[in-house]
C-alpha positions as CSV (number, residue, x, y, z in Angstrom):
1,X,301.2,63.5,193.0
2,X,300.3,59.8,194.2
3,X,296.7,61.0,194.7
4,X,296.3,62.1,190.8
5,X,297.8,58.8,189.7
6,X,295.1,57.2,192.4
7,X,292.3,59.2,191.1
8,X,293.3,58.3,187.5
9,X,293.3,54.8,188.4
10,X,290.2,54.7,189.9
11,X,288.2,56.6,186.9
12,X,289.9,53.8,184.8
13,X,288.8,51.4,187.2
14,X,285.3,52.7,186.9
15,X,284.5,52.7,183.4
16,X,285.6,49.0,182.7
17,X,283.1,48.3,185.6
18,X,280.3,50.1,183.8
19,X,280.5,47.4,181.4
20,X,280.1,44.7,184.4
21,X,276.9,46.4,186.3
22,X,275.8,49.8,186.5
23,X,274.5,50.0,189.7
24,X,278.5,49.0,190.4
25,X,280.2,51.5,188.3
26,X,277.5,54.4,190.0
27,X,278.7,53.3,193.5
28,X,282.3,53.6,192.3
29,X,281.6,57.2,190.7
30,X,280.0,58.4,193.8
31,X,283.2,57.0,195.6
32,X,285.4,58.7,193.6
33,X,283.2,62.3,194.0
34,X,283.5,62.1,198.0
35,X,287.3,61.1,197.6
36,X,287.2,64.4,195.5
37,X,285.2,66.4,197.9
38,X,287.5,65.3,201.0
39,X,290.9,66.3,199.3
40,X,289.3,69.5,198.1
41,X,288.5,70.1,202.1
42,X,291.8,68.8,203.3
43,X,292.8,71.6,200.8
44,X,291.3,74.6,202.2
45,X,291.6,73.4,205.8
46,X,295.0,73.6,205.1
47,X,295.3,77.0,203.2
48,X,292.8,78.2,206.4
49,X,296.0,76.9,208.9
50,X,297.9,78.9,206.9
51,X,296.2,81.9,206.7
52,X,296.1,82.1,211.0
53,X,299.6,81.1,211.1
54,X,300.3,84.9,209.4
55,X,298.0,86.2,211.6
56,X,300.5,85.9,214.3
57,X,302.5,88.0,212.2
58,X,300.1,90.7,212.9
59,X,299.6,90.5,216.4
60,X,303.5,89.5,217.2
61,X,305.0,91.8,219.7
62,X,303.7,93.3,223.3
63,X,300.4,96.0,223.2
64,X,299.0,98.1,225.5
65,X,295.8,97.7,226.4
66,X,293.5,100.0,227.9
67,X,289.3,98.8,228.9
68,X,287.3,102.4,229.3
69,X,284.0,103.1,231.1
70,X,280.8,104.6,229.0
71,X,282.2,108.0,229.5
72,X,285.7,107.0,228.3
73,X,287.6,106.9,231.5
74,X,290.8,104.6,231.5
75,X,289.4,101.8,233.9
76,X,292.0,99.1,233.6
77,X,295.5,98.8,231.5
78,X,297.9,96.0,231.2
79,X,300.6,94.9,228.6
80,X,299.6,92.0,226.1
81,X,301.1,89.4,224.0
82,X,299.0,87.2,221.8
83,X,300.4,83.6,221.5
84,X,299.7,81.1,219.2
85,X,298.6,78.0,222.3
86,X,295.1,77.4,222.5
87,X,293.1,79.1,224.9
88,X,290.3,78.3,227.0
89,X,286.6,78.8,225.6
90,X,283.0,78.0,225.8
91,X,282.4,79.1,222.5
92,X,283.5,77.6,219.3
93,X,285.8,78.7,217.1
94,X,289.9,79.1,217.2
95,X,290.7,81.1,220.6
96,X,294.0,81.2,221.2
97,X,296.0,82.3,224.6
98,X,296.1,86.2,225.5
99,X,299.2,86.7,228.1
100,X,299.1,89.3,230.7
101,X,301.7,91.6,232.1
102,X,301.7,94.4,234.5
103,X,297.4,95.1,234.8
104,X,296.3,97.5,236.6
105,X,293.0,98.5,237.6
106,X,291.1,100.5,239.4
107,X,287.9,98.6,239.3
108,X,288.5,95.2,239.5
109,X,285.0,94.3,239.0
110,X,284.8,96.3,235.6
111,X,287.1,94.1,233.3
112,X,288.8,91.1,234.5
113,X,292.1,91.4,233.4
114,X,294.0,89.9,235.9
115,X,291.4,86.6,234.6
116,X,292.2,83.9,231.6
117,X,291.9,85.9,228.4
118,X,291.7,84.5,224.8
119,X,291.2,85.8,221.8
120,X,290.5,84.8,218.0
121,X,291.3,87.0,214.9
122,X,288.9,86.9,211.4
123,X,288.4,89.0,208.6
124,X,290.6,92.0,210.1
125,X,288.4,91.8,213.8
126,X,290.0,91.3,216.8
127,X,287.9,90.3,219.7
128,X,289.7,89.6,223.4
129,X,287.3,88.3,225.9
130,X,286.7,85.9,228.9
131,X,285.4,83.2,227.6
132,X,285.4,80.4,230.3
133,X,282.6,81.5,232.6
134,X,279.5,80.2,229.7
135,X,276.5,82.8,229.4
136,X,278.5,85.2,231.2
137,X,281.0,86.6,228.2
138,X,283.0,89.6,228.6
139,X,284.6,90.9,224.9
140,X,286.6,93.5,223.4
141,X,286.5,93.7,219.9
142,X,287.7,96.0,217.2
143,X,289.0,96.8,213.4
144,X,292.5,96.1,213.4
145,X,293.8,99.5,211.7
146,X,297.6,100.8,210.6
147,X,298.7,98.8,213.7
148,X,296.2,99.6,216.2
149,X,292.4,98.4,217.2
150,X,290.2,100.5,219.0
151,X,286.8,98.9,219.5
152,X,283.8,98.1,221.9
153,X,283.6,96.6,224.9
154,X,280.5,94.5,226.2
155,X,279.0,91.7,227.8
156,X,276.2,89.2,226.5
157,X,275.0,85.3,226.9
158,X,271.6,86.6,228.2
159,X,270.9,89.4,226.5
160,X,273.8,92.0,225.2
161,X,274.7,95.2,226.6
162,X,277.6,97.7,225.8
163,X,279.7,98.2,228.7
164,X,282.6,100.5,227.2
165,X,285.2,101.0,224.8
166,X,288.8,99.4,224.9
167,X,292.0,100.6,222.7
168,X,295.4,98.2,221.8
169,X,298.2,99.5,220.4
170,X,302.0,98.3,220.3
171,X,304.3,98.8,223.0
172,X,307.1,101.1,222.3
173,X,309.4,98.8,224.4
Protein backbone atom coordinates (compact mmCIF):
# COMPACT_ATOMS: atom_id res chain seq x y z
CA UNK A 1 0.00 0.00 0.00
CA UNK A 2 2.84 2.68 0.90
CA UNK A 3 4.31 2.03 -2.52
CA UNK A 4 0.94 3.18 -4.43
CA UNK A 5 0.77 6.29 -2.25
CA UNK A 6 4.78 6.67 -3.20
CA UNK A 7 4.18 6.22 -6.81
CA UNK A 8 1.21 8.65 -6.65
CA UNK A 9 3.36 11.12 -5.01
CA UNK A 10 6.04 10.95 -7.29
CA UNK A 11 3.77 11.32 -10.62
CA UNK A 12 2.45 14.40 -8.76
CA UNK A 13 5.80 15.35 -8.02
CA UNK A 14 6.59 15.06 -11.76
CA UNK A 15 4.12 17.07 -13.45
CA UNK A 16 4.64 20.24 -11.28
CA UNK A 17 8.38 19.80 -12.37
CA UNK A 18 7.43 19.78 -16.06
CA UNK A 19 6.55 23.27 -15.55
CA UNK A 20 10.16 23.98 -13.99
CA UNK A 21 12.40 22.17 -16.84
CA UNK A 22 11.70 19.43 -19.09
CA UNK A 23 14.70 17.77 -19.34
CA UNK A 24 13.93 17.49 -15.21
CA UNK A 25 10.53 16.26 -15.30
CA UNK A 26 11.85 13.42 -18.28
CA UNK A 27 14.53 12.29 -15.76
CA UNK A 28 11.89 11.97 -13.06
CA UNK A 29 9.42 9.96 -15.52
CA UNK A 30 12.16 7.64 -16.45
CA UNK A 31 12.71 7.31 -12.55
CA UNK A 32 9.41 6.54 -11.96
CA UNK A 33 9.30 3.67 -15.08
CA UNK A 34 12.39 1.72 -13.52
CA UNK A 35 10.81 2.11 -9.93
CA UNK A 36 7.82 0.47 -11.90
CA UNK A 37 9.82 -2.10 -13.68
CA UNK A 38 11.70 -3.16 -10.37
CA UNK A 39 8.47 -3.76 -8.23
CA UNK A 40 6.87 -5.45 -11.22
CA UNK A 41 10.15 -7.93 -10.93
CA UNK A 42 10.28 -8.09 -7.22
CA UNK A 43 6.62 -9.29 -8.18
CA UNK A 44 7.18 -12.28 -10.17
CA UNK A 45 10.38 -13.19 -8.36
CA UNK A 46 8.19 -13.63 -5.68
CA UNK A 47 5.17 -15.53 -7.27
CA UNK A 48 8.36 -17.77 -9.00
CA UNK A 49 9.52 -18.59 -4.93
CA UNK A 50 6.20 -19.54 -4.61
CA UNK A 51 5.65 -21.60 -7.30
CA UNK A 52 8.95 -24.01 -6.20
CA UNK A 53 7.94 -23.85 -2.69
CA UNK A 54 4.70 -26.17 -4.05
CA UNK A 55 6.93 -28.05 -5.96
CA UNK A 56 8.14 -29.70 -2.81
CA UNK A 57 4.69 -30.71 -2.42
CA UNK A 58 5.21 -32.84 -5.42
CA UNK A 59 8.30 -34.41 -4.72
CA UNK A 60 7.60 -34.78 -0.64
CA UNK A 61 7.99 -38.24 0.53
CA UNK A 62 10.79 -41.15 -0.16
CA UNK A 63 11.17 -42.73 -4.04
CA UNK A 64 12.70 -45.49 -5.38
CA UNK A 65 15.07 -45.01 -7.75
CA UNK A 66 16.30 -47.29 -10.28
CA UNK A 67 19.47 -46.07 -13.13
CA UNK A 68 19.24 -48.90 -16.16
CA UNK A 69 21.87 -49.88 -18.80
CA UNK A 70 20.99 -49.35 -22.82
CA UNK A 71 19.38 -52.75 -22.72
CA UNK A 72 17.26 -51.89 -19.55
CA UNK A 73 18.97 -53.87 -16.97
CA UNK A 74 18.54 -52.58 -13.27
CA UNK A 75 22.21 -51.21 -12.69
CA UNK A 76 21.86 -49.28 -9.55
CA UNK A 77 18.78 -48.57 -6.99
CA UNK A 78 18.60 -46.51 -3.84
CA UNK A 79 15.78 -44.73 -1.90
CA UNK A 80 15.47 -40.74 -2.41
CA UNK A 81 14.11 -37.82 -0.70
CA UNK A 82 14.26 -34.42 -2.39
CA UNK A 83 14.84 -31.57 0.07
CA UNK A 84 14.36 -28.11 -0.17
CA UNK A 85 18.58 -27.00 0.87
CA UNK A 86 20.49 -25.97 -1.92
CA UNK A 87 22.61 -28.22 -3.53
CA UNK A 88 25.84 -28.20 -5.10
CA UNK A 89 26.22 -27.21 -8.97
CA UNK A 90 28.32 -26.01 -11.69
CA UNK A 91 25.53 -25.11 -13.68
CA UNK A 92 23.05 -22.34 -13.09
CA UNK A 93 19.85 -22.57 -12.09
CA UNK A 94 17.92 -23.60 -8.68
CA UNK A 95 19.48 -27.23 -7.68
CA UNK A 96 18.39 -28.27 -4.66
CA UNK A 97 19.88 -31.28 -2.33
CA UNK A 98 18.90 -35.08 -3.46
CA UNK A 99 19.38 -37.39 -0.14
CA UNK A 100 20.45 -40.88 -0.38
CA UNK A 101 19.47 -43.96 1.38
CA UNK A 102 20.23 -47.56 1.09
CA UNK A 103 22.11 -47.55 -2.91
CA UNK A 104 22.98 -50.30 -4.24
CA UNK A 105 24.90 -51.02 -7.26
CA UNK A 106 26.34 -53.31 -9.16
CA UNK A 107 28.47 -51.09 -11.16
CA UNK A 108 29.74 -48.51 -9.36
CA UNK A 109 31.27 -46.91 -12.24
CA UNK A 110 27.87 -46.66 -14.18
CA UNK A 111 25.90 -44.10 -12.04
CA UNK A 112 27.28 -42.52 -9.04
CA UNK A 113 24.80 -42.78 -6.58
CA UNK A 114 26.64 -43.19 -3.59
CA UNK A 115 28.09 -39.29 -4.97
CA UNK A 116 26.39 -35.59 -4.16
CA UNK A 117 23.24 -35.53 -6.13
CA UNK A 118 20.96 -32.48 -6.84
CA UNK A 119 18.26 -31.92 -8.65
CA UNK A 120 15.92 -28.91 -10.05
CA UNK A 121 12.30 -29.26 -11.12
CA UNK A 122 10.60 -26.88 -14.16
CA UNK A 123 7.72 -27.12 -16.27
CA UNK A 124 6.73 -30.72 -15.04
CA UNK A 125 10.65 -32.15 -15.79
CA UNK A 126 12.62 -33.57 -13.30
CA UNK A 127 16.21 -33.86 -13.85
CA UNK A 128 18.71 -35.60 -10.92
CA UNK A 129 22.22 -35.37 -11.81
CA UNK A 130 25.89 -34.90 -10.60
CA UNK A 131 26.55 -31.72 -11.06
CA UNK A 132 29.87 -30.78 -9.19
CA UNK A 133 32.47 -32.38 -11.38
CA UNK A 134 32.10 -29.30 -14.51
CA UNK A 135 32.16 -30.70 -18.17
CA UNK A 136 31.66 -34.03 -16.79
CA UNK A 137 27.61 -34.02 -16.00
CA UNK A 138 25.80 -37.07 -15.29
CA UNK A 139 21.55 -36.57 -15.49
CA UNK A 140 18.42 -38.33 -15.13
CA UNK A 141 15.63 -36.58 -16.34
CA UNK A 142 12.03 -37.26 -16.96
CA UNK A 143 8.05 -36.17 -17.28
CA UNK A 144 6.76 -36.25 -13.94
CA UNK A 145 3.46 -38.36 -14.56
CA UNK A 146 0.41 -39.60 -12.04
CA UNK A 147 3.14 -39.76 -9.47
CA UNK A 148 6.00 -41.25 -11.18
CA UNK A 149 8.95 -40.17 -13.72
CA UNK A 150 10.49 -42.40 -15.99
CA UNK A 151 13.09 -40.74 -18.17
CA UNK A 152 16.66 -40.85 -19.77
CA UNK A 153 19.70 -41.10 -18.56
CA UNK A 154 23.01 -39.44 -20.09
CA UNK A 155 26.15 -37.71 -19.82
CA UNK A 156 27.26 -34.47 -21.71
CA UNK A 157 29.74 -31.25 -21.20
CA UNK A 158 31.77 -32.37 -24.33
CA UNK A 159 29.57 -33.69 -26.46
CA UNK A 160 26.25 -35.62 -25.30
CA UNK A 161 25.62 -39.29 -25.27
CA UNK A 162 22.70 -41.42 -23.87
CA UNK A 163 23.82 -43.76 -21.43
CA UNK A 164 20.37 -45.38 -20.17
CA UNK A 165 17.12 -45.04 -18.79
CA UNK A 166 16.25 -44.40 -14.98
CA UNK A 167 12.65 -44.76 -13.30
CA UNK A 168 11.35 -42.91 -9.71
CA UNK A 169 8.43 -43.78 -8.14
CA UNK A 170 7.18 -43.43 -4.35
CA UNK A 171 8.07 -45.63 -1.78
CA UNK A 172 5.36 -47.73 -0.35
CA UNK A 173 6.94 -47.35 3.11
Amino acid sequence: MWMVAVNKEFKREAKRCAFCSPLFAAAARTAYRWASLNLLIFILALAARQSFAQVADELSGSWVLQVENLQHEVISTANVRFADTEGSSCLGGNWEQVMIDAPKSSDAKFFPISDKLSYIFEGGILTIGRNEICDAYLHLSGQLNNGAVAGKYFQFGWGRKQLGYFSLKRSSK
